[in-house]
Structure formats: structure tokens, C-alpha cells
Residue, then its C-alpha position, 0 to 999 in steps of 0.5 A: x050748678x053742676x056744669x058750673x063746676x065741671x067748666x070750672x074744674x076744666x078751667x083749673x085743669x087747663x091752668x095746671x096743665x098750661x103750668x106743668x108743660x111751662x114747667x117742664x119746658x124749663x127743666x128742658x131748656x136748663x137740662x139742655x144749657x147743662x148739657x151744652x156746658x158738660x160738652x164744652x168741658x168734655x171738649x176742653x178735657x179731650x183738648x187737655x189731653x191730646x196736647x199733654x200726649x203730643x207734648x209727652x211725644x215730643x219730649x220722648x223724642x227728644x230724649x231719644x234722639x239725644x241718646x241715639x246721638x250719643x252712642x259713638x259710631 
């Protein structure tokens, strides 16, 4: 009866484990699917904001060049 247990107990240890590390393996993919969305949006934001420079930039240049054209010779 006894060894009858422990194989029983060993059975339910190995389904819980099993369980646990499917678990685990979830929270892994999901974190990993996170993640992969936070670097697109980091990339976008980079993007945003290299374009926004670029964009200020030109628009500087701009404004300088009209006023240097300005100034009599």
C-alpha cells in the first residue's frame, strides 16, 4: 500500500511539474510577444522623432536662409 502511494505521489508530482513548466513556458512566450510589441513601439517613437528633428531642421534652415537673403549686400 505504501509503494502504492509513493508511485502515486511520484505520478502527481510529475503531472504538476509537467503543468508548471507548460505554465511557465506560456508566461514565457506571452512576455516574449510583449516584448517583441514594446521594440516595434520603441522603434516607431525613434522614427517619430528622428523625422520630427529632421522636419525642425529643415524648417530652421529655412528661416535662416530667408533672413540671411534679407539683409541687403
Amino acid at each position: 500500500m505504501q509503494i502504492l502511494l509513493q508511485k502515486q505521489n511520484q505520478r502527481d508530482g510529475l503531472q504538476a511539474s509537467a503543468k508548471e513548466k507548460l505554465w511557465l513556458k506560456m508566461q514565457i512566450d506571452q512576455s516574449r510577444k510583449e516584448l517583441e510589441k514594446l521594440s516595434e513601439k520603441s522603434e516607431l517613437i525613434q522614427q517619430i522623432k528622428i523625422e520630427s528633428l529632421e522636419y525642425e531642421r529643415d524648417r530652421l534652415r529655412k528661416v535662416q536662409t530667408a533672413e540671411f537673403s534679407s539683409f541687403p549686400a
